[in-house]
mmCIF file as Biopython writes it, N, C-alpha, C and O atoms, coordinates in Angstrom:
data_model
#
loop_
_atom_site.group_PDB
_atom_site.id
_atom_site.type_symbol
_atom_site.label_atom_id
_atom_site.label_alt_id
_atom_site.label_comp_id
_atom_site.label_asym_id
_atom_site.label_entity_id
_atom_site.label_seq_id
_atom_site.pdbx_PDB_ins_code
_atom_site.Cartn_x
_atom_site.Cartn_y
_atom_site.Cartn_z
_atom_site.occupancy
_atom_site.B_iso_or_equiv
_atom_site.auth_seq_id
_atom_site.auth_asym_id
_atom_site.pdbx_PDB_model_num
ATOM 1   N N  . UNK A ? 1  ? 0.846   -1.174 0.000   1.0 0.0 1  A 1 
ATOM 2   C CA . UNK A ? 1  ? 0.000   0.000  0.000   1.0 0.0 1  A 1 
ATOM 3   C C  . UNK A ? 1  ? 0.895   1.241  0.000   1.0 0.0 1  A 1 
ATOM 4   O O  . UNK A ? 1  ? 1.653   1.530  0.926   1.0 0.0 1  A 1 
ATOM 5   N N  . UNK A ? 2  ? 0.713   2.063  -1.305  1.0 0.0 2  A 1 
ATOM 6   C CA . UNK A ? 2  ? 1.737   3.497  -0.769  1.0 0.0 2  A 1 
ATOM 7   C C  . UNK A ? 2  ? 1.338   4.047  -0.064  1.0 0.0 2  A 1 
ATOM 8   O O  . UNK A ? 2  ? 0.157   3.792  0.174   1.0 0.0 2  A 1 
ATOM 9   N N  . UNK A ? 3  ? 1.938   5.060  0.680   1.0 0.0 3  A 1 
ATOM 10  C CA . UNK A ? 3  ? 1.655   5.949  1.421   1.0 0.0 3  A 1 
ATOM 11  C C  . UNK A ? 3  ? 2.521   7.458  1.035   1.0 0.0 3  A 1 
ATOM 12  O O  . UNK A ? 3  ? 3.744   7.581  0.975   1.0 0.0 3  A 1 
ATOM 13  N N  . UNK A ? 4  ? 1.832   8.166  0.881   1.0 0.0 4  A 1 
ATOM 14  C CA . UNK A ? 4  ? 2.233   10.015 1.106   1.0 0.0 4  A 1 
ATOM 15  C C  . UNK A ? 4  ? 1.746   10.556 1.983   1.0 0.0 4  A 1 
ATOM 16  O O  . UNK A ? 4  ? 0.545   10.607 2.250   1.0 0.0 4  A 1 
ATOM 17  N N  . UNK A ? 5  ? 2.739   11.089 2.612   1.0 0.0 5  A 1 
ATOM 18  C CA . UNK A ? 5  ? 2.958   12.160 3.445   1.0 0.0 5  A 1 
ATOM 19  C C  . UNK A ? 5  ? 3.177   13.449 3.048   1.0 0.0 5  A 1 
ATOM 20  O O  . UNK A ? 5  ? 3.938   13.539 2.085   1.0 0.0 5  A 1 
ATOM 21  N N  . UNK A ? 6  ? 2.697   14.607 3.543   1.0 0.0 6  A 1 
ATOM 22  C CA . UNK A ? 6  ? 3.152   15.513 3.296   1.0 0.0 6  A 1 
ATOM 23  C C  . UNK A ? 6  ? 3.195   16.686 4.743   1.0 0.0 6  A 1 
ATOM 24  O O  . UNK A ? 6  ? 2.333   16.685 5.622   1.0 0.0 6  A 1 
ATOM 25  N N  . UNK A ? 7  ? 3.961   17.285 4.721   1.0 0.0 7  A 1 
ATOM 26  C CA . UNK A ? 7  ? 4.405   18.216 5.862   1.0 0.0 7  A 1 
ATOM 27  C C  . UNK A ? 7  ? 4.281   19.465 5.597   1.0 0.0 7  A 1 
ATOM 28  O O  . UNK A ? 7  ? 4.975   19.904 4.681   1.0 0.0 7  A 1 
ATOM 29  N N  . UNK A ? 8  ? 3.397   20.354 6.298   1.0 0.0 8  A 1 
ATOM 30  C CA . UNK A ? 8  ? 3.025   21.682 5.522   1.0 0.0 8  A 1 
ATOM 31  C C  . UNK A ? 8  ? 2.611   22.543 6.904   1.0 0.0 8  A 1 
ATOM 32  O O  . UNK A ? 8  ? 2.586   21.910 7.959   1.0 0.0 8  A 1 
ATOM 33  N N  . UNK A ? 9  ? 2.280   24.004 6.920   1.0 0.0 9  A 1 
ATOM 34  C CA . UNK A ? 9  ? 1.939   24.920 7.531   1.0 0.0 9  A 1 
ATOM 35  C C  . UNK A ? 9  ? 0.212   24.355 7.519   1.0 0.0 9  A 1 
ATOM 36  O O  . UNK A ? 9  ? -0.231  23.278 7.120   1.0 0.0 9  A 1 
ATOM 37  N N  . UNK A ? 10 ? -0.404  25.359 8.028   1.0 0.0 10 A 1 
ATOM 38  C CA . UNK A ? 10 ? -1.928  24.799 8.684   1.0 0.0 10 A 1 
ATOM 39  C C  . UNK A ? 10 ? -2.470  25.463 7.348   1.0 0.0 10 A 1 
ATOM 40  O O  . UNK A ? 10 ? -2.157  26.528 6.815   1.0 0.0 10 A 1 
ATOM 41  N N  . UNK A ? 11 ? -3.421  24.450 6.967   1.0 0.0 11 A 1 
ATOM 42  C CA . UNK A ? 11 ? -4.157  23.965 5.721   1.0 0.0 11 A 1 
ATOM 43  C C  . UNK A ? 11 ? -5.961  24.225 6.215   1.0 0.0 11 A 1 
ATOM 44  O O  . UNK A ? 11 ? -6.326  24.159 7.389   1.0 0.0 11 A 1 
ATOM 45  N N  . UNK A ? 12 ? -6.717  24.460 5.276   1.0 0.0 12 A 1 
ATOM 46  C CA . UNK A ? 12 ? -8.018  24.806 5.392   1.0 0.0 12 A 1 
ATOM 47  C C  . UNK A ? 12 ? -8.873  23.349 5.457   1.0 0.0 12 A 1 
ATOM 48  O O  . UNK A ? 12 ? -8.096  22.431 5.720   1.0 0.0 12 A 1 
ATOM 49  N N  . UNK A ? 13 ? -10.107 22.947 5.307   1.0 0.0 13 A 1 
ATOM 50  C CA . UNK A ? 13 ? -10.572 21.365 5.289   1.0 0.0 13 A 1 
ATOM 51  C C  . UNK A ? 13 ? -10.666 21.322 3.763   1.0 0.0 13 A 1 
ATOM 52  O O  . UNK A ? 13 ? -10.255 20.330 3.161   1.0 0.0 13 A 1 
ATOM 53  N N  . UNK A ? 14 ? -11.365 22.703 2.915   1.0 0.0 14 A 1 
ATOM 54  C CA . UNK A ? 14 ? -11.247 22.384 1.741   1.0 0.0 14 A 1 
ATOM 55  C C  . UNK A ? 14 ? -9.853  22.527 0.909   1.0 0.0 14 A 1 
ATOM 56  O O  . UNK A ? 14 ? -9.906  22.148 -0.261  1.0 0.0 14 A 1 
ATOM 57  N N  . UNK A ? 15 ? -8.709  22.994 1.353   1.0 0.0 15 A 1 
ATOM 58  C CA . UNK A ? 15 ? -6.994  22.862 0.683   1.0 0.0 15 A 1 
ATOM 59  C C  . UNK A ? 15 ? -6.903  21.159 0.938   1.0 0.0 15 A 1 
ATOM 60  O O  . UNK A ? 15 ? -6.753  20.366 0.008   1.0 0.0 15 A 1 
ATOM 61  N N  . UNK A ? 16 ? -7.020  20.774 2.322   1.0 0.0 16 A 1 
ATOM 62  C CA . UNK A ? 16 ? -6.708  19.314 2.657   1.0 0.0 16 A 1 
ATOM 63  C C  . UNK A ? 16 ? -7.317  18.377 1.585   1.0 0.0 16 A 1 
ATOM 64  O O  . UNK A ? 16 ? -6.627  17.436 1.190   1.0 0.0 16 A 1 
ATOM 65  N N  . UNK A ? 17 ? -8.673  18.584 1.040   1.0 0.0 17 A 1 
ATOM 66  C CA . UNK A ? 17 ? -9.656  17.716 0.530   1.0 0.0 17 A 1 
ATOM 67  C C  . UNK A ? 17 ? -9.469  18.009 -0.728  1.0 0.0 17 A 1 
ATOM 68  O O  . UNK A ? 17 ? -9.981  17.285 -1.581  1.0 0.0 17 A 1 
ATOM 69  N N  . UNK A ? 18 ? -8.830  18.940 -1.031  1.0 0.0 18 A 1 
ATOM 70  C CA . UNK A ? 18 ? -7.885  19.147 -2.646  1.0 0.0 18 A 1 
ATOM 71  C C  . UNK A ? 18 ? -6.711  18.779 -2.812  1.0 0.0 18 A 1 
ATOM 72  O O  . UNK A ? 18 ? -6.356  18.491 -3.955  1.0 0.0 18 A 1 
ATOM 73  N N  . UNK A ? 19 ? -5.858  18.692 -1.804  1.0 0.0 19 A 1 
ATOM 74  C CA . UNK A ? 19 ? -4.540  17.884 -1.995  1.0 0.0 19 A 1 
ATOM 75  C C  . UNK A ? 19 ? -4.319  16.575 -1.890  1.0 0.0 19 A 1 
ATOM 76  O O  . UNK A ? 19 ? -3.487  15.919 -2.517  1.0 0.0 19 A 1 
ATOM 77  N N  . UNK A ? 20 ? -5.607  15.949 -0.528  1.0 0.0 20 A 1 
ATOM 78  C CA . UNK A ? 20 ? -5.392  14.196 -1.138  1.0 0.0 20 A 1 
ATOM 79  C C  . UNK A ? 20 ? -5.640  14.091 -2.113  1.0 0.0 20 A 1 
ATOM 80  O O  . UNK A ? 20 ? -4.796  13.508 -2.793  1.0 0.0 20 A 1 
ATOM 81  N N  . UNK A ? 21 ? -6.866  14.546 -2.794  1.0 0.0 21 A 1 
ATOM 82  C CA . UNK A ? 21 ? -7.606  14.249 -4.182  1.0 0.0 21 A 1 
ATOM 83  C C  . UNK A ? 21 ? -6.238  14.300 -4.967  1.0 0.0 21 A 1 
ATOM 84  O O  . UNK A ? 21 ? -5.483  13.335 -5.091  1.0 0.0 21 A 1 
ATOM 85  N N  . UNK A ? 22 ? -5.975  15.868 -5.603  1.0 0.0 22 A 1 
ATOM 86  C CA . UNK A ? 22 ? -4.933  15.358 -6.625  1.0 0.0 22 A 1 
ATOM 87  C C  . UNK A ? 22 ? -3.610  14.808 -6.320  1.0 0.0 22 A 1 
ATOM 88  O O  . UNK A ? 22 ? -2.892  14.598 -7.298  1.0 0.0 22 A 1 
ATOM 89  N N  . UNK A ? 23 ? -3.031  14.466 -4.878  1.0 0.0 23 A 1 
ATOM 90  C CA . UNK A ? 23 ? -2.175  13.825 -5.229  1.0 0.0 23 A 1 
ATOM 91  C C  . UNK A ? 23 ? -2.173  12.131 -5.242  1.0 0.0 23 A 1 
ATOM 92  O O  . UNK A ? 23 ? -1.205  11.388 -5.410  1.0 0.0 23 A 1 
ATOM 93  N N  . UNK A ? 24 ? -3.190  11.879 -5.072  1.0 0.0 24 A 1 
ATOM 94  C CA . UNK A ? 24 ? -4.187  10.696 -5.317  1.0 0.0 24 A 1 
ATOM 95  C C  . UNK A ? 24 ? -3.836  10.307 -6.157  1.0 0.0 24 A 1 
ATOM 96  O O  . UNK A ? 24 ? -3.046  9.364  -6.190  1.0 0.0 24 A 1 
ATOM 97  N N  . UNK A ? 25 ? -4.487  11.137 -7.549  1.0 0.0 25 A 1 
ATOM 98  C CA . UNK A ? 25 ? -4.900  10.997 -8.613  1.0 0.0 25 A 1 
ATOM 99  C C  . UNK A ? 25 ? -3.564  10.849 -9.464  1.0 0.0 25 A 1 
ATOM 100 O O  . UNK A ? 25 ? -3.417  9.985  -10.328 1.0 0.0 25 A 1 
ATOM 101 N N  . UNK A ? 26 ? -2.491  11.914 -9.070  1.0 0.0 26 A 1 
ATOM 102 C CA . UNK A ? 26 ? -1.608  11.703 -10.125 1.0 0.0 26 A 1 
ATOM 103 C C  . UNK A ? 26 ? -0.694  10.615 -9.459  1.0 0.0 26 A 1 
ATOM 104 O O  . UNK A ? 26 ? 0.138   10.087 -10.197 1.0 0.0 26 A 1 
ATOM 105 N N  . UNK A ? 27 ? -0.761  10.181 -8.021  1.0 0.0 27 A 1 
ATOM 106 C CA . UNK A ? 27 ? 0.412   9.718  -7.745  1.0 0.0 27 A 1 
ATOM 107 C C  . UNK A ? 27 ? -0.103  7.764  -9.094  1.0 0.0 27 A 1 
ATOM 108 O O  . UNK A ? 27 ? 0.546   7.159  -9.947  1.0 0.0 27 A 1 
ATOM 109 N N  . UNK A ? 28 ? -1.225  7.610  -8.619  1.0 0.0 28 A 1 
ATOM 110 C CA . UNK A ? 28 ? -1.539  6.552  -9.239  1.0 0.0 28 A 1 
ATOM 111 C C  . UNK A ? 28 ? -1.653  6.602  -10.668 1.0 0.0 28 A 1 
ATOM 112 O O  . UNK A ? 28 ? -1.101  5.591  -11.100 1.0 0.0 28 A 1 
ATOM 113 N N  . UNK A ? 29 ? -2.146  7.358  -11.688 1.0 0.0 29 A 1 
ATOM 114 C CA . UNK A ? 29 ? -1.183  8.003  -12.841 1.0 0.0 29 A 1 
ATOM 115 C C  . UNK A ? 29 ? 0.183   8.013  -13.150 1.0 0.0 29 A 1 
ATOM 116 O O  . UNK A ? 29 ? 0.551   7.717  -14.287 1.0 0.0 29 A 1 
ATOM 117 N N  . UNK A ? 30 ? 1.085   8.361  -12.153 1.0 0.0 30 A 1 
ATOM 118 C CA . UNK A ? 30 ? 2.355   7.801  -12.549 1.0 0.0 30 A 1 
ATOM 119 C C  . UNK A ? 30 ? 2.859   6.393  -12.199 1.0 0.0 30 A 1 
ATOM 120 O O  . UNK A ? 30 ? 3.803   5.902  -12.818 1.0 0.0 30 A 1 
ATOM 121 N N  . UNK A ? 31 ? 2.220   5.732  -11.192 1.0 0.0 31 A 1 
ATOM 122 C CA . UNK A ? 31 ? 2.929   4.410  -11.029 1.0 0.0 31 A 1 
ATOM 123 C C  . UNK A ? 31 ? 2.097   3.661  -11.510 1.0 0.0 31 A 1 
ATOM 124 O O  . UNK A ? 31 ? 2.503   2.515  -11.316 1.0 0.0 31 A 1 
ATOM 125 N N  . UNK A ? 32 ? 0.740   3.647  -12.263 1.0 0.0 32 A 1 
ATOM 126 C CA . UNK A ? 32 ? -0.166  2.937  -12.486 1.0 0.0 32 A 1 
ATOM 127 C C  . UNK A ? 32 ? -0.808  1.835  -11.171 1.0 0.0 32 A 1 
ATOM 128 O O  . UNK A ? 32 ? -0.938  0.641  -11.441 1.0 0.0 32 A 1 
ATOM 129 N N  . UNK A ? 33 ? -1.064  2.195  -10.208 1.0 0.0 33 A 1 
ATOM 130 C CA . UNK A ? 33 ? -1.098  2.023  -8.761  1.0 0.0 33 A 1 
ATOM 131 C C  . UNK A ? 33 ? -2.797  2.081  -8.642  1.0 0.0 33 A 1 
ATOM 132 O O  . UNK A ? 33 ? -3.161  3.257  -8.669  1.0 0.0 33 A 1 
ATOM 133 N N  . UNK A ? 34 ? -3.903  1.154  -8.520  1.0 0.0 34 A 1 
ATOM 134 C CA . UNK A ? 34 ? -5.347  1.810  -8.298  1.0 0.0 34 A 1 
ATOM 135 C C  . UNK A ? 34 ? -5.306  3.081  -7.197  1.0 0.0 34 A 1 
ATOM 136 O O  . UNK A ? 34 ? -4.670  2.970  -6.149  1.0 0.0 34 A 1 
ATOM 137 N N  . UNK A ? 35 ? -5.966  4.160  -7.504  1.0 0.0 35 A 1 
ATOM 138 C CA . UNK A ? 35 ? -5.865  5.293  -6.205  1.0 0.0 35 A 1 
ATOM 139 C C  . UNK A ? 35 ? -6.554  4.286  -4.578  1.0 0.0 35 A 1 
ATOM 140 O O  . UNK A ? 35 ? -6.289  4.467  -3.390  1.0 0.0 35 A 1 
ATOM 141 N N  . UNK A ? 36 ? -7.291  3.468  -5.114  1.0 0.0 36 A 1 
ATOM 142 C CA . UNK A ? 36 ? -7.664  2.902  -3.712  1.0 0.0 36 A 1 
ATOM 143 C C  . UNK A ? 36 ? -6.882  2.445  -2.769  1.0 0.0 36 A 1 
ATOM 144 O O  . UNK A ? 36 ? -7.221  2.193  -1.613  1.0 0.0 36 A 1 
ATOM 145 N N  . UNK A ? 37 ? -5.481  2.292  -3.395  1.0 0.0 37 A 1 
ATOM 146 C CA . UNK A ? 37 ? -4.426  1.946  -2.266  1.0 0.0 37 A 1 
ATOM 147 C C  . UNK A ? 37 ? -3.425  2.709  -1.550  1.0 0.0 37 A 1 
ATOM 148 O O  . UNK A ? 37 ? -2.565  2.584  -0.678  1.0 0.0 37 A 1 
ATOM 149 N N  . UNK A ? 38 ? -4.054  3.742  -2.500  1.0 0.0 38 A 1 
ATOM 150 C CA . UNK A ? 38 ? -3.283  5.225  -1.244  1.0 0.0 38 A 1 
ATOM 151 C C  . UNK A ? 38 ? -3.396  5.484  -0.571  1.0 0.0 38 A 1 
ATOM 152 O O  . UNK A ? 38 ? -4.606  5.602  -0.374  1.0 0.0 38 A 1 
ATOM 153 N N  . UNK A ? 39 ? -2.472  5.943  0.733   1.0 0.0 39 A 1 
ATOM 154 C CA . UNK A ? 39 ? -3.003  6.429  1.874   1.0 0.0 39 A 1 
ATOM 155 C C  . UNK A ? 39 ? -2.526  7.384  1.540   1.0 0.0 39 A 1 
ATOM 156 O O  . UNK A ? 39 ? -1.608  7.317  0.722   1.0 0.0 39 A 1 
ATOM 157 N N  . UNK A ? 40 ? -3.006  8.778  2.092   1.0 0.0 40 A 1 
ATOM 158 C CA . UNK A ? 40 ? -2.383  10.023 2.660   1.0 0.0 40 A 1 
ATOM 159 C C  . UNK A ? 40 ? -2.345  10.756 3.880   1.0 0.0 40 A 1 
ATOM 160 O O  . UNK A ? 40 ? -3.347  10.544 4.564   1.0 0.0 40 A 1 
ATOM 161 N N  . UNK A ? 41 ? -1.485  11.588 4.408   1.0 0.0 41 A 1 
ATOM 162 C CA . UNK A ? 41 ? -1.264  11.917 5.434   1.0 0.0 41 A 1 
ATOM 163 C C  . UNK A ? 41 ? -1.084  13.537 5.248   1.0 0.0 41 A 1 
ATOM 164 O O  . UNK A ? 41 ? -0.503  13.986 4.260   1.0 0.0 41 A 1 
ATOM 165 N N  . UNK A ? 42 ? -1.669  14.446 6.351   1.0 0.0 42 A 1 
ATOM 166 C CA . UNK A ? 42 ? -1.136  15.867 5.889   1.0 0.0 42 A 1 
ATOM 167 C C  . UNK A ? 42 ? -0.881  15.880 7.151   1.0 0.0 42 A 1 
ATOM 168 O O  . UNK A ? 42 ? -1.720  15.457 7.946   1.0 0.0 42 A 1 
ATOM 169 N N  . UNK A ? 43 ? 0.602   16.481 7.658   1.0 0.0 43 A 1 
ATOM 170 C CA . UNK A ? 43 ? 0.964   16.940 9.091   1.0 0.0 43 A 1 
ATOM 171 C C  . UNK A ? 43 ? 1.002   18.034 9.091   1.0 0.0 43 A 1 
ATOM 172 O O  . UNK A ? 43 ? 1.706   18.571 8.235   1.0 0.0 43 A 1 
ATOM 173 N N  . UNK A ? 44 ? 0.356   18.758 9.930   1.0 0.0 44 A 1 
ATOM 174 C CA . UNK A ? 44 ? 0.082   20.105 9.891   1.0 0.0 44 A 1 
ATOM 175 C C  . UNK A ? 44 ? 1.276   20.761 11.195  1.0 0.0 44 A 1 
ATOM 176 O O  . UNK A ? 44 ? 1.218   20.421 12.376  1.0 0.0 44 A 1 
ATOM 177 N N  . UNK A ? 45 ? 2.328   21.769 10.605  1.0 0.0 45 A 1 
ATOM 178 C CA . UNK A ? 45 ? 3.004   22.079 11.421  1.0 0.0 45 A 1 
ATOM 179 C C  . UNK A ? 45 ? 3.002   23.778 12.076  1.0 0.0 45 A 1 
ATOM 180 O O  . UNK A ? 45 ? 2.360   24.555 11.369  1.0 0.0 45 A 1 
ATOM 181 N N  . UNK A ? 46 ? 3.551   24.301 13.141  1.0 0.0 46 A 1 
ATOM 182 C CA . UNK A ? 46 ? 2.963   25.712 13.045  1.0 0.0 46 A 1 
ATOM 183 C C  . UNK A ? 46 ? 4.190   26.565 12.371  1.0 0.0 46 A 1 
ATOM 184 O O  . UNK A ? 46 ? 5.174   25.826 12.353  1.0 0.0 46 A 1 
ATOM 185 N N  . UNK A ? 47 ? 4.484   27.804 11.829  1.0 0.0 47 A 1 
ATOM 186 C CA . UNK A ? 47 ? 5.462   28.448 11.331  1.0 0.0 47 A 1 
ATOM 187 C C  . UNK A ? 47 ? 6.439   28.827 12.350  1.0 0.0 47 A 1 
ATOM 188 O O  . UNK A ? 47 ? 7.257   29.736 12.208  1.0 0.0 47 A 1 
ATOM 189 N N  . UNK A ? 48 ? 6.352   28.301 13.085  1.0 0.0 48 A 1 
ATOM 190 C CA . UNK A ? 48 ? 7.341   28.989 14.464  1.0 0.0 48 A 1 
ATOM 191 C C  . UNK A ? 48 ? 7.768   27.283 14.176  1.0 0.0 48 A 1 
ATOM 192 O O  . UNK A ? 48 ? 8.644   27.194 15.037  1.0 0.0 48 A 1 
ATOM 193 N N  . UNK A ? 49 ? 7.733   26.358 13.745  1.0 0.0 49 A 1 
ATOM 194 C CA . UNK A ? 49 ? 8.346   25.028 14.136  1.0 0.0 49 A 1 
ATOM 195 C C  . UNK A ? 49 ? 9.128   24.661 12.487  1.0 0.0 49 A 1 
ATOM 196 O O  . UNK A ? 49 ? 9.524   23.495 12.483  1.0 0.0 49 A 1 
ATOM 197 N N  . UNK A ? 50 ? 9.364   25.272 11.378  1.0 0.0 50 A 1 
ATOM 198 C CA . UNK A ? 50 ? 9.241   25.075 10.644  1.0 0.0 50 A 1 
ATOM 199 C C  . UNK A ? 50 ? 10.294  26.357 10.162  1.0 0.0 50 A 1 
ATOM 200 O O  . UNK A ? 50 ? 9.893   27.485 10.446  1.0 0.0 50 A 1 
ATOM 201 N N  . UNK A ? 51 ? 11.751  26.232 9.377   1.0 0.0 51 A 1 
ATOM 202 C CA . UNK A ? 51 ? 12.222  27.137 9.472   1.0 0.0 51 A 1 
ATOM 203 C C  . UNK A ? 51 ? 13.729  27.606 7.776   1.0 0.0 51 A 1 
ATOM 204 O O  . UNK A ? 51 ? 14.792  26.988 7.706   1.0 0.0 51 A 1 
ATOM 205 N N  . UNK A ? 52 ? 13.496  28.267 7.167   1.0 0.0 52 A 1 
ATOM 206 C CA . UNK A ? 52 ? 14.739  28.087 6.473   1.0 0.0 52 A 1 
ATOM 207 C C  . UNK A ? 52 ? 15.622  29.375 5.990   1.0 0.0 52 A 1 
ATOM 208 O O  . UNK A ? 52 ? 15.107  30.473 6.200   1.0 0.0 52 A 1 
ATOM 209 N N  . UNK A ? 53 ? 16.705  29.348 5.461   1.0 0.0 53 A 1 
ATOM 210 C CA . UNK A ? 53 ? 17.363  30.521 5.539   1.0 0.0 53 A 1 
ATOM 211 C C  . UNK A ? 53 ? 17.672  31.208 6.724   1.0 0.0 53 A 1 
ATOM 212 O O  . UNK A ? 53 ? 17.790  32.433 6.757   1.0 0.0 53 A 1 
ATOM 213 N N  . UNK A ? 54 ? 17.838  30.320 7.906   1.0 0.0 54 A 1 
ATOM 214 C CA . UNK A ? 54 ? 18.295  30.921 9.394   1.0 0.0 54 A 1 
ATOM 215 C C  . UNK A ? 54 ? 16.824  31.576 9.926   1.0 0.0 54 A 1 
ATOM 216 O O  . UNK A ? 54 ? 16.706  32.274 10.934  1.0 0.0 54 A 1 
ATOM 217 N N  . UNK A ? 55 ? 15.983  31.274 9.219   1.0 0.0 55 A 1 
ATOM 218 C CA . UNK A ? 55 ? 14.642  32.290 9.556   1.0 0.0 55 A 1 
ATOM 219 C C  . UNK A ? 55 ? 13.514  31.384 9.899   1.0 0.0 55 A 1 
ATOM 220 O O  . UNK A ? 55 ? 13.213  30.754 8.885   1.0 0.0 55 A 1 
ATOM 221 N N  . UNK A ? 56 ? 12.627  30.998 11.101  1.0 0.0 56 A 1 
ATOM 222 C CA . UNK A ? 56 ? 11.269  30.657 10.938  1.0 0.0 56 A 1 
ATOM 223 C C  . UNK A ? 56 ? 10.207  31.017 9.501   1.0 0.0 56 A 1 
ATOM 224 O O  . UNK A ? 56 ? 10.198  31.890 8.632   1.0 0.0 56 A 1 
ATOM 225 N N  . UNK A ? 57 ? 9.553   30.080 9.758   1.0 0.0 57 A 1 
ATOM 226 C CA . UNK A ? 57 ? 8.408   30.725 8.317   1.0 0.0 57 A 1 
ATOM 227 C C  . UNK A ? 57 ? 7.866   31.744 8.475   1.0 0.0 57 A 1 
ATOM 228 O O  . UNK A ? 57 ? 7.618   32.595 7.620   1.0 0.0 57 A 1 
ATOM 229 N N  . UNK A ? 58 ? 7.419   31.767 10.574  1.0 0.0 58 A 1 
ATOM 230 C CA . UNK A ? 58 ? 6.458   33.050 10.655  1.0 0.0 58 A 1 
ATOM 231 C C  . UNK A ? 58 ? 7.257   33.929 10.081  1.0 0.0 58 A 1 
ATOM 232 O O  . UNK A ? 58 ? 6.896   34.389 8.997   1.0 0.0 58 A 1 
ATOM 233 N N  . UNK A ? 59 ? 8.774   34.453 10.786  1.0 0.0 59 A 1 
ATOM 234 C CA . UNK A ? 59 ? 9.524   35.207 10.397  1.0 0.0 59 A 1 
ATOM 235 C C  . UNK A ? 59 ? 9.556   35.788 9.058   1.0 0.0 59 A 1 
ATOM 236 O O  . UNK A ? 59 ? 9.278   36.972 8.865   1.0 0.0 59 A 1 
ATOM 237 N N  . UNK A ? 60 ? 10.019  34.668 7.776   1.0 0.0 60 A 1 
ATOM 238 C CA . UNK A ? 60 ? 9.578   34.731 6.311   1.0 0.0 60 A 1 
ATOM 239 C C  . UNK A ? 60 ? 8.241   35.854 6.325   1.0 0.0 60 A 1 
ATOM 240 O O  . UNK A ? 60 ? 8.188   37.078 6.437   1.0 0.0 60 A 1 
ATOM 241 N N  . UNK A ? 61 ? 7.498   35.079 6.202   1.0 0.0 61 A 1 
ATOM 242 C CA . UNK A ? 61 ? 6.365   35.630 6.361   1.0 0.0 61 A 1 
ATOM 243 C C  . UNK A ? 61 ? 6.056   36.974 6.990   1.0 0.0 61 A 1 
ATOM 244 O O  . UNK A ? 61 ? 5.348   37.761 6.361   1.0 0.0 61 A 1 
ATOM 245 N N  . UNK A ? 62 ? 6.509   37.280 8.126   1.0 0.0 62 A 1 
ATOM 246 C CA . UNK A ? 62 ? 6.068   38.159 8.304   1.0 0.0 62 A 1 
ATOM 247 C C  . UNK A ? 62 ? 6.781   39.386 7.643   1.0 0.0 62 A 1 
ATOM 248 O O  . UNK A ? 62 ? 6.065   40.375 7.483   1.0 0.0 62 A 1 
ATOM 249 N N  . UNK A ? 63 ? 8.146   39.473 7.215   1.0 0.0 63 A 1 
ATOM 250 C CA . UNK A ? 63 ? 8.934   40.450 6.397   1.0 0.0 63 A 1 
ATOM 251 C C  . UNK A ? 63 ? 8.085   40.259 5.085   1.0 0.0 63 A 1 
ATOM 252 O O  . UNK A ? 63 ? 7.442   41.263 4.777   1.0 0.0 63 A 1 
ATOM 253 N N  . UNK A ? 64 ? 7.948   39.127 4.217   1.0 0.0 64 A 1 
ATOM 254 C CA . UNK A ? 64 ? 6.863   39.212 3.099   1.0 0.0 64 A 1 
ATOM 255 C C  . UNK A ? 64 ? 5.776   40.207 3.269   1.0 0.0 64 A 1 
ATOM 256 O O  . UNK A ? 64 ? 5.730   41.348 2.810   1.0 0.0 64 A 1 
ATOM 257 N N  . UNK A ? 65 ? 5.008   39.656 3.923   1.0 0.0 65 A 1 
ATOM 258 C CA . UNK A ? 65 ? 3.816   40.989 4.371   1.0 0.0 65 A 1 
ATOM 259 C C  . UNK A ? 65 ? 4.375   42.541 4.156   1.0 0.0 65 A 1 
ATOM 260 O O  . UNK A ? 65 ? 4.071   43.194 3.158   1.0 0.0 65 A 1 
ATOM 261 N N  . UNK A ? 66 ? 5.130   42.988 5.089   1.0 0.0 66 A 1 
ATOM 262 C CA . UNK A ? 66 ? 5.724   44.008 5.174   1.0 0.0 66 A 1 
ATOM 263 C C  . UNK A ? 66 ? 6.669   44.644 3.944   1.0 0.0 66 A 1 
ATOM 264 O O  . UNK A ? 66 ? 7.039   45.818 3.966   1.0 0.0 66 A 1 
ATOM 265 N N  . UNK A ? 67 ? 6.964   43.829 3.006   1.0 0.0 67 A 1 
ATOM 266 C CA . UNK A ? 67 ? 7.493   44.128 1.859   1.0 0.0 67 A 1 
ATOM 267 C C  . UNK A ? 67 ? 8.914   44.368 2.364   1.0 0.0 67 A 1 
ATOM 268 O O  . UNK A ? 67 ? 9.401   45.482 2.171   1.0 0.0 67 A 1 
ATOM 269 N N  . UNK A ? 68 ? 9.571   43.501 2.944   1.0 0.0 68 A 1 
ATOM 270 C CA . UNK A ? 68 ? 11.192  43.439 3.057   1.0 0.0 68 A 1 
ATOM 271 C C  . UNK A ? 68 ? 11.516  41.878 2.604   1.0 0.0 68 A 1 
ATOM 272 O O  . UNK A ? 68 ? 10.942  40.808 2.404   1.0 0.0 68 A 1 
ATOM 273 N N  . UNK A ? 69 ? 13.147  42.627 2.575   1.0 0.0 69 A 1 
ATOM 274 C CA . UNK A ? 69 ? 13.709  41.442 2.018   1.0 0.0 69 A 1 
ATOM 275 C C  . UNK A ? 69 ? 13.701  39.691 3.130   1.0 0.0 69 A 1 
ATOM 276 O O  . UNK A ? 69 ? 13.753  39.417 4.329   1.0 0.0 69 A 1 
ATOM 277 N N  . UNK A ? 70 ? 13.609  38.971 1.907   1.0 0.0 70 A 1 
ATOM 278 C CA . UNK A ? 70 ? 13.191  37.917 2.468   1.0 0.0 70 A 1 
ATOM 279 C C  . UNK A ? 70 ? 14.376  36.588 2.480   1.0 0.0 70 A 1 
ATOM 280 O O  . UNK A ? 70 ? 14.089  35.509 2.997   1.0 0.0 70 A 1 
#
């Protein structure tokens, strides 16, 4: 049975219920895999736990907003 995971910032019910769907759809499209044997997983992480360029996401984020460099 495959399984995907995916690891992301906090997601809406309808983003969640659009991302199993298509990655469902294509993951079994590319391996020729029935979608019925997919599992998926979304781990929802907060931006303070989650971090790159020496910077948290909130961080990212919050200079984005503000229109500085990122």
């Amino acid at each position: 049975m495959p399984y995907i995971t995916m690891e992301c910032g906090k997601l809406t019910t309808e983003q969640k219920r659009n991302l199993i769907s298509r990655l469902t759809v294509t993951a079994s499209k590319v391996t020729g895999i029935p979608q019925e044997f997919f599992m998926i997983t979304i781990k929802e992480l907060p931006d303070t736990n989650m971090g790159f360029g020496g910077k948290t996401v909130e961080m990212t984020k919050r200079e984005y907003k503000k229109g500085g460099d990122v």
